[in-house]
C-alpha positions in Angstrom: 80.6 33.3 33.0 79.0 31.1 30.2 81.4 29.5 27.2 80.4 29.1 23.8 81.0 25.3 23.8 79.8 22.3 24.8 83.6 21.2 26.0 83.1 24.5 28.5 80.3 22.8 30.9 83.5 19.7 32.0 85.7 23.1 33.6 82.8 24.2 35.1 83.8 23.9 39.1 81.4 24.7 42.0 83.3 27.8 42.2 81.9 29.3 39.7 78.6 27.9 40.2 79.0 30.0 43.6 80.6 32.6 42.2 78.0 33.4 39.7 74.7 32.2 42.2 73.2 35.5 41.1 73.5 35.4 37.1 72.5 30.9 38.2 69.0 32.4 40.2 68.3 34.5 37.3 68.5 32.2 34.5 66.6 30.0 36.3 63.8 32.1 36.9 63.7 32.9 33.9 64.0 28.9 32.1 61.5 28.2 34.7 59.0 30.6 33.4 59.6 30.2 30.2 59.0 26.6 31.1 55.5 27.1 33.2 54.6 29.3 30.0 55.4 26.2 27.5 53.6 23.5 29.8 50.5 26.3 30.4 50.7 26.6 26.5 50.5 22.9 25.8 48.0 22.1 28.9 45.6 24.6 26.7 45.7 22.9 23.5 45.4 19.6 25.5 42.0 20.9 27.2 40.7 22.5 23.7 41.6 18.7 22.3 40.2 17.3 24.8 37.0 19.8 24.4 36.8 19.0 20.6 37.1 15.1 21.1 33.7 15.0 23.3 32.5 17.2 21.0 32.9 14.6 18.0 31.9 11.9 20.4 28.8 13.6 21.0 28.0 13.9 17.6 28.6 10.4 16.5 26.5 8.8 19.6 23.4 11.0 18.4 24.3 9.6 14.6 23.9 6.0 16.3 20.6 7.1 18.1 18.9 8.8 14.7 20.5 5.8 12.6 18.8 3.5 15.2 15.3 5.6 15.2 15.4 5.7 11.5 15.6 1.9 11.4 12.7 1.6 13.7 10.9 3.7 11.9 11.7 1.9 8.7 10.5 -2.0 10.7 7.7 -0.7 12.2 6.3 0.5 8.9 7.2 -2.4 7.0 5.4 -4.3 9.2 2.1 -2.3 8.9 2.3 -2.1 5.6 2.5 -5.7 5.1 -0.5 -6.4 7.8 -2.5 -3.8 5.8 -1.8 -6.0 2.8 -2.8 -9.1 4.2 -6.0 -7.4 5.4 -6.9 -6.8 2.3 -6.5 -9.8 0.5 -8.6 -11.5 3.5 -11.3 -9.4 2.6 -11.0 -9.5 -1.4 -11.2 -13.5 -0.6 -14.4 -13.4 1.8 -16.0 -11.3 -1.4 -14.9 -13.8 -4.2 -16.2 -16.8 -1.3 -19.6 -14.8 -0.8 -20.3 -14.1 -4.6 -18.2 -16.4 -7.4 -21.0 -18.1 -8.4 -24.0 -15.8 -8.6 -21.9 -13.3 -10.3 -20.8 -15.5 -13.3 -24.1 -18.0 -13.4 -26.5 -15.0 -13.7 -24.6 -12.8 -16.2 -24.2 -15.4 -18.3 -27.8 -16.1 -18.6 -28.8 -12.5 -19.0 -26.3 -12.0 -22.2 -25.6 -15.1 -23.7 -28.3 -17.8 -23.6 -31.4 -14.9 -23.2 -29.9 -13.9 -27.3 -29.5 -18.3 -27.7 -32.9 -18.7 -26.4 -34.7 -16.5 -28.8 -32.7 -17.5 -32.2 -33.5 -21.1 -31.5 -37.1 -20.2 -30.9 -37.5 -17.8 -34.1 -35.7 -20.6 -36.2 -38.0 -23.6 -35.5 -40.8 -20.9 -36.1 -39.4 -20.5 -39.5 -38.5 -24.4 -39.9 -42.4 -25.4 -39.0 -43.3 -22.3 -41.7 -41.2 -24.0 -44.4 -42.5 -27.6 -43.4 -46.5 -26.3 -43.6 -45.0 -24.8 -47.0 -46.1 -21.6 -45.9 -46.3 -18.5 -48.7 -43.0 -17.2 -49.4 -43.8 -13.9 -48.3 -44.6 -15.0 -44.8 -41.3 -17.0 -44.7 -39.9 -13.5 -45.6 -41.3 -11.9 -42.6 -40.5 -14.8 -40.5 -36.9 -14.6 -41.3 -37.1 -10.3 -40.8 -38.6 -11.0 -38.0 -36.1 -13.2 -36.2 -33.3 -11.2 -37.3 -34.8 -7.7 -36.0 -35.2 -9.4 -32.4 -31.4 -10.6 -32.1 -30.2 -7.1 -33.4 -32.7 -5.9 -30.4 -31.0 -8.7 -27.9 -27.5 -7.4 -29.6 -28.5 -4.1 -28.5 -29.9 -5.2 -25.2 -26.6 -6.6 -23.8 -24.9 -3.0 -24.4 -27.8 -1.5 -21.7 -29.2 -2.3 -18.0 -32.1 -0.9 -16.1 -32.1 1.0 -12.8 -34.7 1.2 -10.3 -35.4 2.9 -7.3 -33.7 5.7 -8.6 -35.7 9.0 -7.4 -37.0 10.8 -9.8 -37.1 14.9 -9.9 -38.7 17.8 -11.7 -36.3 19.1 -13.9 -33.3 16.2 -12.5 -30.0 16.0 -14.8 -30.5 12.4 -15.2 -27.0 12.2 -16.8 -25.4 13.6 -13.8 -27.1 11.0 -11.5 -26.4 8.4 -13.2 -22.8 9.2 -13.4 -22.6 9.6 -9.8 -24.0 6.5 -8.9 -21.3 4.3 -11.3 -18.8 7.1 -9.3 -19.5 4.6 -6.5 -18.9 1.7 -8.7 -15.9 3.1 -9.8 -16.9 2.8 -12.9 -16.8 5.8 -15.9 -18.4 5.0 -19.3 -19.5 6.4 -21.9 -23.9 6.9 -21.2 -26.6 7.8 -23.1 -29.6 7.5 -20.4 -33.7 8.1 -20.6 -36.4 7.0 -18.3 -38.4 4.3 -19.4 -42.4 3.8 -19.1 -45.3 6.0 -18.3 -46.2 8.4 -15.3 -43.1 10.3 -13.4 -43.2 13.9 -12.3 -44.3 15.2 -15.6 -47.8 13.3 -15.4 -48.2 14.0 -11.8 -47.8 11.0 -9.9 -44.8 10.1 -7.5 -43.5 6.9 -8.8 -40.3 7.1 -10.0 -40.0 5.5 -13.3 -36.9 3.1 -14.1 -34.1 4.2 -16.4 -32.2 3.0 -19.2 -28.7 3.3 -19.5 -26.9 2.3 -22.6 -22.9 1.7 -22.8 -20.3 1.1 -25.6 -20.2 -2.6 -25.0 -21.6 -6.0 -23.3 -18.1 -6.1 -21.1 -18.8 -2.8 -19.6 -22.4 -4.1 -18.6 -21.1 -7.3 -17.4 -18.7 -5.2 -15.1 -21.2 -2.9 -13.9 -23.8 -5.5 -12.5 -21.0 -7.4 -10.8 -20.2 -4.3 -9.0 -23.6 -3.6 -8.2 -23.9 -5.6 -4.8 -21.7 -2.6 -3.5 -24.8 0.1 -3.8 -25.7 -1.9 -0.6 -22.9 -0.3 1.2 -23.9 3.5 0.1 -26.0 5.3 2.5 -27.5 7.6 -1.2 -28.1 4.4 -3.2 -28.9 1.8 -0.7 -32.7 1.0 -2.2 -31.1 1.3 -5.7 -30.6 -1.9 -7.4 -29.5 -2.5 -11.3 -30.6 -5.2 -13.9 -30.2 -6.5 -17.0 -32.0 -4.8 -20.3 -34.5 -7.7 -20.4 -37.0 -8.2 -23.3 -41.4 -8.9 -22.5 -40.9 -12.4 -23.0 -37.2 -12.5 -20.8 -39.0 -10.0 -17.8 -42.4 -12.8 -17.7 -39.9 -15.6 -18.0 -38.0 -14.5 -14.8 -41.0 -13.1 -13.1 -42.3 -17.0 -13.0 -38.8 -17.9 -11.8 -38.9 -15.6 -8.7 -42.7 -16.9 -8.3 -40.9 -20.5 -8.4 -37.8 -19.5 -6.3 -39.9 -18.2 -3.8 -42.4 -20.9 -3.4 -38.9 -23.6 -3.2 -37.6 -21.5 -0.4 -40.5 -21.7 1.6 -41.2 -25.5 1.0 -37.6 -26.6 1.5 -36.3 -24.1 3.8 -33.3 -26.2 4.9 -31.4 -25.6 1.1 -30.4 -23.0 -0.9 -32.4 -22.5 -3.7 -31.1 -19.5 -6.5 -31.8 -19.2 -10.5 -29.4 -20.5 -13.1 -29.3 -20.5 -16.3 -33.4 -19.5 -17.1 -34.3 -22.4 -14.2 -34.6 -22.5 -10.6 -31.7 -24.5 -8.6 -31.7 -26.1 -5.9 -28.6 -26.8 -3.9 -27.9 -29.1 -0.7 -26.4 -26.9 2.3 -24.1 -29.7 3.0 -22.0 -29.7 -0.5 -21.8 -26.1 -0.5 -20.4 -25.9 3.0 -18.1 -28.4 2.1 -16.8 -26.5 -1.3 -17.1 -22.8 0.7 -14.5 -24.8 4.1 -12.2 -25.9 0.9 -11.8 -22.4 -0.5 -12.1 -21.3 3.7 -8.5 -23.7 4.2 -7.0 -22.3 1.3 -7.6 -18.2 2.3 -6.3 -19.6 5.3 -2.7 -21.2 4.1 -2.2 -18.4 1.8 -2.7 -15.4 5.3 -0.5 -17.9 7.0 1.8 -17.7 4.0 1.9 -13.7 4.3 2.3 -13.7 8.3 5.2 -16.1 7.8 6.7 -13.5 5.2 5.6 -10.4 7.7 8.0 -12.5 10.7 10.5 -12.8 8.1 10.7 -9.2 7.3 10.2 -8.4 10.9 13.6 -10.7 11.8 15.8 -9.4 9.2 14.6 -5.8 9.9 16.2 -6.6 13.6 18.9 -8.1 12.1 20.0 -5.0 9.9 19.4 -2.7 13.4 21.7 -4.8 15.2 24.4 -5.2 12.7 23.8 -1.3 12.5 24.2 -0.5 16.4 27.6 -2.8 16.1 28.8 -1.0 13.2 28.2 2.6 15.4 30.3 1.1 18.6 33.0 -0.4 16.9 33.1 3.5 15.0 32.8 4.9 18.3 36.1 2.8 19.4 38.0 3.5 16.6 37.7 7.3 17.5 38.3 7.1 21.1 41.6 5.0 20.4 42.4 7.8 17.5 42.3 10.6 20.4 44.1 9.0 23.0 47.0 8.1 20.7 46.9 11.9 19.4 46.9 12.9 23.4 50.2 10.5 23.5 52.3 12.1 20.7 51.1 15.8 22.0 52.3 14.5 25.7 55.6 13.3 24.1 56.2 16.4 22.2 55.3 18.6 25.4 57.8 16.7 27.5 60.3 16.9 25.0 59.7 20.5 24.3 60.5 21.2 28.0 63.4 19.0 28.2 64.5 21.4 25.4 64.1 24.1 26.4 66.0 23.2 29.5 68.9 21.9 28.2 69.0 25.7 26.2 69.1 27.5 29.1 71.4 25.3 31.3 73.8 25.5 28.6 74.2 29.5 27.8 74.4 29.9 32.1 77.7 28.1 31.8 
């Protein structure tokens, strides 16, 4: 039979272990199963371990692949936004290149020396006057006189003409006119009337120019430098805008064109264009050579934004890579994490058994 200490397992003799064979086959069934039931036990939690490890593995490799996409998606975007950019400072350049000096040149002789002009000219009508000791009365008109036309030149620079502007029974003139500084981008303040005699109401078809009148000269200036881009509008392509010009400033630049255009087709070879109240006449050469210098330096600046775009584009790869590194060396971490948990659960199954063992050999004897 079994003893109740461990000093009883030294007189244990083959004897008894033959004598009790019986009471030895059943206690050893029995440890045995209990046994299978512990390593069966264990071997499940192992498998649902081993289950939930590829489970997390799973899950962090698609991490890695959506961290990767998302830092695709973030380069590739960078870089199109930065091509877009460089696109458009191109073309900003080639307009500045095509129109710097007809912009500034002609809209300063339309505001500023057209007013000049006409005080200089009233005031050495009134100096002659005093010299001829003219009555004082007349001086006084004089004077009226010269002051009434800059007020009108004053108001002048605040308005601009349009033409080509169809004209309608019943149109909302205000409307149109709105709508065609729409395209400008451009929303002032209008008061706006068309100027001169016929139109619809009369009966004949000729569309009569319109006035329009704004807060101030700025907002004129603005408008007829944006007005080369009515050329690019399928409504308002035979639409152009001008300056408010007085009788005396439309004959003066009606001989100018007559002059321009007589320039152009005697010396065809140069460029010819009106500045400042006088027709101008430029050599080819000297503009081709100022138009290749602003050319080279549209050119250094796009290189300097392409330069910037590879830079962006390298550290963009940079960041993936270091990313991707970051998501394997994770990945390691975990899979050396699960095998040393699969160590200490093997230990502890093995030492459960030997256990359990040792239990049962010791209450047979």
């Amino acid at each position: 039979g079994a003893t109740g200490s461990g000093a009883g397992l030294e007189r244990i003799t083959p004897q008894d272990f033959t004598r009790n064979s019986k009471l030895t086959r059943d206690v050893m069934a029995k440890f045995l199963c209990r046994a299978l039931n512990v390593v069966s036990s264990q071997m499940k939690n192992l498998l649902e371990m081993e289950s939930e490890f590829e489970s997390e593995i799973c899950q962090a490799l698609g991490t890695s692949k959506q961290l990767i996409e998302e830092a695709e998606a973030v380069k590739a975007k960078s870089a199109v936004e930065l091509v877009d950019l460089q696109r458009e400072v191109l073309n900003l350049q080639r307009e500045l290149l095509a129109e710097k000096n007809r912009q500034i040149d002609e809209l300063k002789a339309s505001v500023v020396e057209s007013v000049g002009d006409t005080v200089k000219a009233e005031i050495k009508s009134y100096s002659a006057a005093v010299q001829q000791s003219v009555q004082t009365q007349q001086k006084s008109v004089n004077l009226k006189t010269v002051v009434r036309k800059v007020v009108e030149e004053q108001d002048r620079s605040k308005s601009f003409m349009v033409f080509g502007l169809k004209e309608e029974k019943n149109e909302n003139l205000h409307n149109k006119i709105e709508s065609m500084l729409s395209e400008l981008n451009q929303k002032p303040r209008i008061a706006v009337c068309r100027v001169g005699l016929g139109g619809m109401d009369s009966g004949e078809m000729k569309s009569r120019p319109v006035k329009v009148t704004v807060d101030s000269s700025p907002a004129v200036t603005e408008i007829l430098t944006r007005a080369k881009l009515l050329k690019s509008s399928d409504q308002y392509t035979r639409v152009f805008l001008c300056p408010d010009r007085s009788p005396q400033q439309r004959e003066e630049r009606k001989n100018l064109v007559v002059e321009l255009r007589r320039r152009v087709t005697a010396q065809p070879d140069k460029r010819h264009l009106i500045r400042r109240g006088a027709v101008v006449t430029l050599d080819l050469k000297e503009i081709e050579s100022e138009y290749e210098t602003e050319i080279c330096q549209a050119i250094d600046e796009s290189k300097k934004l392409t330069e910037e775009v590879e830079a962006v584009k390298a550290k963009s790869a940079v960041e993936v890579v270091d990313l991707q590194r970051e998501v394997l060396d994770l990945q390691r971490e975990l899979l050396t994490e699960k095998n040393r948990q699969l160590d200490e659960l093997k230990a502890t199954v093995v030492k459960s058994v030997e256990s359990v063992g040792d239990t049962e050999a010791f209450n047979v004897f």
